[in-house]
N, C-alpha and C positions, 0 to 999 in steps of 0.2 A: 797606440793605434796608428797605420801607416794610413796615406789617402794620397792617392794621385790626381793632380790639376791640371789641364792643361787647357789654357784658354786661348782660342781662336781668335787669331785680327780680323777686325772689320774692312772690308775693301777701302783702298784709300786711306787708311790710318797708319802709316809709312812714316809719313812724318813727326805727325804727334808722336809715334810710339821711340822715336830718334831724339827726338825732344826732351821725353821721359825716362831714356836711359837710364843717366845717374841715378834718378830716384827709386827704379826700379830696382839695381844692384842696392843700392843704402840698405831699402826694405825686404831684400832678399838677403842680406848683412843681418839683419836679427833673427834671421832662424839659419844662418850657418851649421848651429848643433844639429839641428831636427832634418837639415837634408839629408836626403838618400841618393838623388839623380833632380837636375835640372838640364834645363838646355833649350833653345829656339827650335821650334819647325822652320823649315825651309820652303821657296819653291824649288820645284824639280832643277835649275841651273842651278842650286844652293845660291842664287845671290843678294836673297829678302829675305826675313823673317817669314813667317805666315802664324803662327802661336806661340806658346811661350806653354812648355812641358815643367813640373815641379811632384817629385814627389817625396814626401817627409813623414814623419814621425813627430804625432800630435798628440795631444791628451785627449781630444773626444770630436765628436762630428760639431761643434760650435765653435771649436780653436781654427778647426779645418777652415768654414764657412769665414768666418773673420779674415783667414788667413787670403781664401781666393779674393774676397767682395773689398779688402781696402788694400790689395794691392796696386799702386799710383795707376798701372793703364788703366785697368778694370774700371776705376772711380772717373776714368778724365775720358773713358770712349772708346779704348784703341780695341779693345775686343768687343765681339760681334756674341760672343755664349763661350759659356764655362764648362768644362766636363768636370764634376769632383763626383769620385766615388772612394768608398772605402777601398784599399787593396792589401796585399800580404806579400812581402818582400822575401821569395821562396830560395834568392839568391843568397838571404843574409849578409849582405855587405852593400857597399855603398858603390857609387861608380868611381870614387876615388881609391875604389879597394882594388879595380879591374887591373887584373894580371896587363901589363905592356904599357898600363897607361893613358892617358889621355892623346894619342894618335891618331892618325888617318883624319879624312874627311870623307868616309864610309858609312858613317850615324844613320839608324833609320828607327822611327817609331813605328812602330806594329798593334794595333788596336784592332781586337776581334770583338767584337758585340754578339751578344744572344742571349738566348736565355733558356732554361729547363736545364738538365744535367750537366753538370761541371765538364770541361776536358782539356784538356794540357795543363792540368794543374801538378804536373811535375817539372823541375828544369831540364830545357830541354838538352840535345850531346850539343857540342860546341860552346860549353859555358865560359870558356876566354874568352869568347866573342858577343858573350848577352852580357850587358851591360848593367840592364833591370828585367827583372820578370815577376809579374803574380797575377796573380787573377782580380779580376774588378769585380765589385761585390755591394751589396745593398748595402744602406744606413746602418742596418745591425747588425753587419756582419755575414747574416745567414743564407741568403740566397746570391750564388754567383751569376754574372750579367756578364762576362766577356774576361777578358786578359787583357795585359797591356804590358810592353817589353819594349824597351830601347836596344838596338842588336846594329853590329857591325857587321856589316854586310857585303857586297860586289855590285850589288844593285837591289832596285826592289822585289822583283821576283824572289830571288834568294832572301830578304827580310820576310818576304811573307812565308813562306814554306817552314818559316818557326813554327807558322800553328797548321793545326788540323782545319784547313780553309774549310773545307764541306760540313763541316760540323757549329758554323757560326753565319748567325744572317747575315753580316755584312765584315769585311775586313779592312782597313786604313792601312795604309800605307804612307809616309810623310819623311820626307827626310829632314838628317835631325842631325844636333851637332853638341859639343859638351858645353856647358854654360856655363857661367861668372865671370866673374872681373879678369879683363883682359890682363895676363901678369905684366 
């Protein structure tokens, strides 16, 4: 079962969240196997944090839930709320699989929310350049709530034109960068 996480910093948790580095990569170290895409949100100059993006391959929505609620920032403060929903990895590979590479400092997360009938639930053309793609989806699976894509991009405009804007209450934008232990 795939699930994408991405939990929001709390203003002013800059420091603490620098603090808990280490522990953060350690705990992101035991599910190595079950990644699929992590990485920081940024702000707009790319030169902070602002979330912290995670999405893997679980055994069921309680390994997920364990997985966002004891990760060290989560437990010590540094985020403000958690997105986890179930999703479906339409890509079938990992962002270590992305043709070119781990390059640029182009990254942007793309979050479309809604709800009633599915749409961009196909990959979209330019799949060198998406990263992650599937749709976000209830507890069981069954009703879709939005999409969510990591995509290399030229800016945010061009990141959001992945999706079908007019067809989603609201769309995110965040720029985004590839995650792990600095080699």
């Amino acid at each position: 079962m795939e699930f994408f996480c991405y939990h929001r910093d709390r203003a002013g948790s800059l420091a603490l969240r620098d603090l808990l580095l280490e522990a953060h990569w350690s705990y992101m170290d035991g599910f190595a196997a079950e990644m699929i895409a992590r990485g920081p949100t940024l702000t707009a100059d790319r030169e902070a944090p602002t979330g912290s993006v995670h999405v893997l391959d679980l055994p069921d929505p309680a390994a997920a839930r364990t997985f966002a609620f004891e990760e060290p920032g989560y437990r010590a403060g540094v985020y403000r709320d958690v997105m986890l929903r179930r999703w479906r990895n339409t890509l079938g590979r990992t962002m270590w699989d992305l043709p070119g590479g781990r390059t640029g400092d182009d990254g942007f997360l793309v979050l479309g929310l809604g709800a009633g009938e599915g749409v961009d639930l196909d990959v979209p053309p330019g799949r060198d350049e998406v990263i992650a793609y599937g749709p976000l989806l209830s507890d069981d699976g069954g009703t879709w709530l939005g999409t969510a894509a990591l995509v290399r991009a030229p800016g945010p405009d061009a990141a959001r034109a992945l999706l079908t804007v007019d067809r989603y209450a609201e769309v995110e934008v965040h720029p985004w960068q590839f995650g792990g232990r600095p080699s």
